[in-house]
N, C-alpha and C positions, 0 to 999 in steps of 0.2 A: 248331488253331483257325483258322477261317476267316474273311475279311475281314468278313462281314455279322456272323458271330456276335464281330467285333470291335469294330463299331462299335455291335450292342447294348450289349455292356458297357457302353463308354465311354459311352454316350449313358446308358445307368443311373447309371454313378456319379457323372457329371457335371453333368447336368442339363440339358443339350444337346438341341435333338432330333436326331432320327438325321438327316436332312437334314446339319443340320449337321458333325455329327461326320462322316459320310459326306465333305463338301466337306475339311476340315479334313485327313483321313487320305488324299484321293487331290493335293492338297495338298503334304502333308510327300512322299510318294511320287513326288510330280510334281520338286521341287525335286533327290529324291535322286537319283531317274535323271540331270537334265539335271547336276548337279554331276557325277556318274560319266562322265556323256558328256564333259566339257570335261576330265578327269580332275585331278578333286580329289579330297581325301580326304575324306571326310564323318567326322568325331568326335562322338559322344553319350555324353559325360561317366559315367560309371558302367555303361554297357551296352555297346560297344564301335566298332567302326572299320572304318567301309568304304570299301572303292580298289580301283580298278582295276588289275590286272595281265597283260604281254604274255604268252601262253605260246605258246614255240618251236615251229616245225613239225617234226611229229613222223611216223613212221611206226607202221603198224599193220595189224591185220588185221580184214576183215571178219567176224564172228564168223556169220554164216549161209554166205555161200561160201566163208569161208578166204581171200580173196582180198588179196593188199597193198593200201595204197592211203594217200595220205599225208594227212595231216589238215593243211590253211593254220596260219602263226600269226593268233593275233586274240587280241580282247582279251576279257577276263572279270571280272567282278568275283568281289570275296575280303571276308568279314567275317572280323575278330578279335574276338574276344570281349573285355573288360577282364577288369581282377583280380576288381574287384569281381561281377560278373557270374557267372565263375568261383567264387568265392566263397561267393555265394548260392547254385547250383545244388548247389554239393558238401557245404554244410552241411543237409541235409535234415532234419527231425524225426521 
């Protein structure tokens, strides 16, 4: 699903117009980057858990020349999924 065919939905189910939902959804999106950038954890109760984590500088190979070459560390974000979330995906009908 893609961001416009997401803010259809929501803008259907809600009653919103798309303007709106549109502000609302870059928004929540705005808030979540600059929490990740200050590195917090962002928690959404029943759906799961995102933060930021360092990963070490590693080496590696260039997969078209072969050649070594070492990858910096830096930082990336990581979702967790919750239980619940979990949950609902594996209970299928």
């Amino acid at each position: 699903m893609t961001k416009a065919e997401m803010v259809n939905k929501i803008a259907e189910g809600t009653g919103l117009t798309k303007v709106e939902t549109q502000a609302a959804i870059d928004g929540f999106l705005a808030m979540l980057k600059f929490a990740l950038k200050q590195g917090d954890r962002v928690e959404l109760r029943g759906f799961g858990t995102f933060k930021t984590v360092t990963r070490q500088e590693r080496s590696a190979r260039n997969p078209a020349t072969n050649e070594p070459m070492t990858i910096p560390e830096h930082e990336t974000a990581v979702f967790r999924a919750s239980k619940e979330l979990k949950k609902y995906l594996n209970n299928r009908s």
